[in-house]
C-alpha positions as CSV (number, residue, x, y, z in Angstrom):
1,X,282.6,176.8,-45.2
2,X,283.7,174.8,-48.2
3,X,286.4,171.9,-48.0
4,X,289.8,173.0,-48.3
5,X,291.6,170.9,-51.6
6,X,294.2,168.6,-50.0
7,X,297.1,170.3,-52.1
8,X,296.2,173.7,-50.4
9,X,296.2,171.9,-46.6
10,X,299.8,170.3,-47.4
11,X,301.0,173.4,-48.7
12,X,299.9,175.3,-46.0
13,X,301.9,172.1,-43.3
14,X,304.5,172.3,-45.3
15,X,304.6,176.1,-44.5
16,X,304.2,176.2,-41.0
17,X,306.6,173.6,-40.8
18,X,309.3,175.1,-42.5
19,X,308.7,178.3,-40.3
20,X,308.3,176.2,-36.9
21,X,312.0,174.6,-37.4
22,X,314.4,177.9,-38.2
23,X,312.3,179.3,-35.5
24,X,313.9,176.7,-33.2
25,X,317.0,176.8,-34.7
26,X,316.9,174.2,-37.2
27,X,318.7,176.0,-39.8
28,X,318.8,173.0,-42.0
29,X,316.2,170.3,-43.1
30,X,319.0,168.1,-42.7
31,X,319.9,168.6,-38.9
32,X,316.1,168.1,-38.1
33,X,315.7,164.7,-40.0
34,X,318.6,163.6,-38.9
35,X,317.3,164.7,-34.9
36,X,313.9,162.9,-35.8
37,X,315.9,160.0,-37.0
38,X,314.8,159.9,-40.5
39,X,316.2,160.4,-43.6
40,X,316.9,164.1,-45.3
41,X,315.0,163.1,-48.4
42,X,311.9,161.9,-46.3
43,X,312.0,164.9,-44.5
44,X,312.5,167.7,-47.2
45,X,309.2,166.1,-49.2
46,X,307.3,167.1,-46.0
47,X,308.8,170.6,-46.7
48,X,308.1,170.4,-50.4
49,X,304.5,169.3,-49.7
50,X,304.9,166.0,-51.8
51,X,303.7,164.1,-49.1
52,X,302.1,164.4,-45.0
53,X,303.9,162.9,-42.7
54,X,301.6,159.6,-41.1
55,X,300.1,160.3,-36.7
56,X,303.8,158.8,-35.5
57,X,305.9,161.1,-36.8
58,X,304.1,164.4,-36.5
59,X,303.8,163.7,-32.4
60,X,307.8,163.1,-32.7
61,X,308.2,166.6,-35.3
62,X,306.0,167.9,-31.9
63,X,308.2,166.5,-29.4
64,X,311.2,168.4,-31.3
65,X,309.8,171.5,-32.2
66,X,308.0,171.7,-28.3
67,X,305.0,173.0,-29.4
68,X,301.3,171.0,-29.6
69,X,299.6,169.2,-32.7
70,X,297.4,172.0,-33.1
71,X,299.9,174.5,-33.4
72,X,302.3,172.3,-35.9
73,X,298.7,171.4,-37.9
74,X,297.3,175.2,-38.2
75,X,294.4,174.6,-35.4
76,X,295.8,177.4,-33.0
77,X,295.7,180.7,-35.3
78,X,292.3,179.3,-36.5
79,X,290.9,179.0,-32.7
80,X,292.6,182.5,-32.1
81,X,290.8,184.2,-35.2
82,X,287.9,182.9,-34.0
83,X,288.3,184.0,-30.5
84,X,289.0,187.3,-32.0
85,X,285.5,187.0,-33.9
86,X,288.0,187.1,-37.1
87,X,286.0,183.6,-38.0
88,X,288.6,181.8,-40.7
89,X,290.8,185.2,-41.2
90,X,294.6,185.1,-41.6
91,X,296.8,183.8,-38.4
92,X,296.6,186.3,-35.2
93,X,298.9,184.1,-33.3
94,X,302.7,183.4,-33.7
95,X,303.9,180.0,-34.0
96,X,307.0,180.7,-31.8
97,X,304.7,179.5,-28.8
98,X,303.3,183.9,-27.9
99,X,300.2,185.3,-28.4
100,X,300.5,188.0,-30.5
101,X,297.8,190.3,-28.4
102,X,299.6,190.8,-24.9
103,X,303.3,188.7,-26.0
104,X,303.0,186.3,-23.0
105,X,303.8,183.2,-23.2
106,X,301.2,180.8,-24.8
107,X,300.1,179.1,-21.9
108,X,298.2,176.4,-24.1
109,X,301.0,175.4,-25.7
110,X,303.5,175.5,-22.3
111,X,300.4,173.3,-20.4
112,X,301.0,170.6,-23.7
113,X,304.6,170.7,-22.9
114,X,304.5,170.0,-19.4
115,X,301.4,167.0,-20.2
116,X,304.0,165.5,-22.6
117,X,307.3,165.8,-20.4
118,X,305.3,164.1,-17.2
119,X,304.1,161.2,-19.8
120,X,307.6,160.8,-20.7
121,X,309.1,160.4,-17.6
122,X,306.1,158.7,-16.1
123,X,307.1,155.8,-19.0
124,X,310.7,155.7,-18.6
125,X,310.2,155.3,-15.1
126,X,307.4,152.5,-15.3
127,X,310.2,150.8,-17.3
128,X,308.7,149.3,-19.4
129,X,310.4,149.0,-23.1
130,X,306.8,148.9,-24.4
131,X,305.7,152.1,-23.0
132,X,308.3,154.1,-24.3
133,X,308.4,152.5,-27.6
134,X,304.4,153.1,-28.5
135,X,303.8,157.1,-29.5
136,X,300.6,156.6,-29.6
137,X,300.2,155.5,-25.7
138,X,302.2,158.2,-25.1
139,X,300.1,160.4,-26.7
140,X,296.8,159.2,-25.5
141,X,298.9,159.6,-21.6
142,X,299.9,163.3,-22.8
143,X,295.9,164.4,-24.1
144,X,294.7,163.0,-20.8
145,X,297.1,164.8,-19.1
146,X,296.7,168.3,-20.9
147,X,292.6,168.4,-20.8
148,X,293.8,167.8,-16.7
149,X,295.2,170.8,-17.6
150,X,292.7,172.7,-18.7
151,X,290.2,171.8,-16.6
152,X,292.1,172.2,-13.3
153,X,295.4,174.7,-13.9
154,X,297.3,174.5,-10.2
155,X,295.3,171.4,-9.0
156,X,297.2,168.8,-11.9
157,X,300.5,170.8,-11.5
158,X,300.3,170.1,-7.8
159,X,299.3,166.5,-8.9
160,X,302.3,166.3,-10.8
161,X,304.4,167.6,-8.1
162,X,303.3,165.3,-5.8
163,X,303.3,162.5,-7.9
164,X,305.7,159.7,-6.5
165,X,306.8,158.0,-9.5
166,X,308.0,161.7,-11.1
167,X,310.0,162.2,-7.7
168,X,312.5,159.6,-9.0
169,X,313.6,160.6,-12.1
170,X,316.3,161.8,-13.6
171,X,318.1,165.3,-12.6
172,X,318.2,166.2,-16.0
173,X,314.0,165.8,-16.7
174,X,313.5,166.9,-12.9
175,X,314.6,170.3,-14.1
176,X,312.5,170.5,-17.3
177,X,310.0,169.7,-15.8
178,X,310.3,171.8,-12.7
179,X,310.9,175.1,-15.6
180,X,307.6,174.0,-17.5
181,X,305.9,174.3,-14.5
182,X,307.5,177.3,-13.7
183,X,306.5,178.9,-16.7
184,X,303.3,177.4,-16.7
185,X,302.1,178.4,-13.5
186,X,303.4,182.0,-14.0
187,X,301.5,182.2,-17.2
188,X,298.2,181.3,-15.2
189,X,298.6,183.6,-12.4
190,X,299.4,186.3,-14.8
């Protein structure tokens, strides 16, 4: 397969980008800079695509948008053409977080959710200023977390739920995080 020009890959962001934030109700660029805390001009040149936003701010444009790099970068239709022996064809998944085949819920993308919501409150609670304020840590806690995940569906969910330092948050992330595991685990035993 030949190299994609860097023009065509930014474009392509800048698409799914676009698409990804009226899906979640982001009507206008504007509202989602300002919720990501940056400013509309910034933002709208990711839209336009002038520029690629740097590691940082694409796990934040994640966080927002609740869905996982690889949907946000293009990685999850390619891994779904390819599962449909499609090899590079067009998108067969939706970005709105459903497969497109049986329009369940896209349990790769719920499992990311619930990795990044436990890292969260796992760092507020160790509070520590620095753990909340480095993305990338949070990140690295989130991957870990996911490829759990993967590897072992109901064993890290009980994990989670049994985990002492996520019994004292906050009522607010208790109930997130109790309705991604909801969701989670009911996408799994489907």
């Amino acid at each position: 397969m030949a190299p994609v020009p860097a023009p065509a890959v930014r474009a392509e962001f800048a698409r799914r980008l676009r698409a990804l934030r009226a899906q979640r109700g982001f009507e206008r660029a504007r509202h989602f800079a300002k919720a990501l805390g940056i400013e509309e001009n910034r933002y709208t040149r990711y839209e336009r695509a002038e520029v690629e936003p740097n590691l940082t701010l694409i796990f934040e444009i994640c966080q927002k948008l609740a869905v996982t790099p690889n949907e946000l970068l293009g990685f999850a239709e390619l891994e779904a053409g390819r599962a449909a022996g499609l090899g590079d064809a067009p998108p067969v998944a939706r970005a709105d977080g459903r497969a497109i085949a049986d329009g369940g819920p896209d349990l790769r993308a719920l499992a990311w959710q619930l990795a990044t919501e436990a890292a969260h409150v796992k760092a507020e609670l160790r509070g520590s200023p620095k753990a909340t304020a480095d993305p990338l840590r949070l990140v690295r806690d989130t991957g870990r977390l996911y490829s759990r995940l993967e590897q072992d569906p109901f064993g890290t969910v009980a994990e989670i739920v049994d985990d002492p330092a996520l019994q004292d948050g906050d009522g607010e992330r208790k109930v997130r995080l109790a309705a991604l595991i909801e969701a989670y685990t009911a996408g799994m035993s489907e």
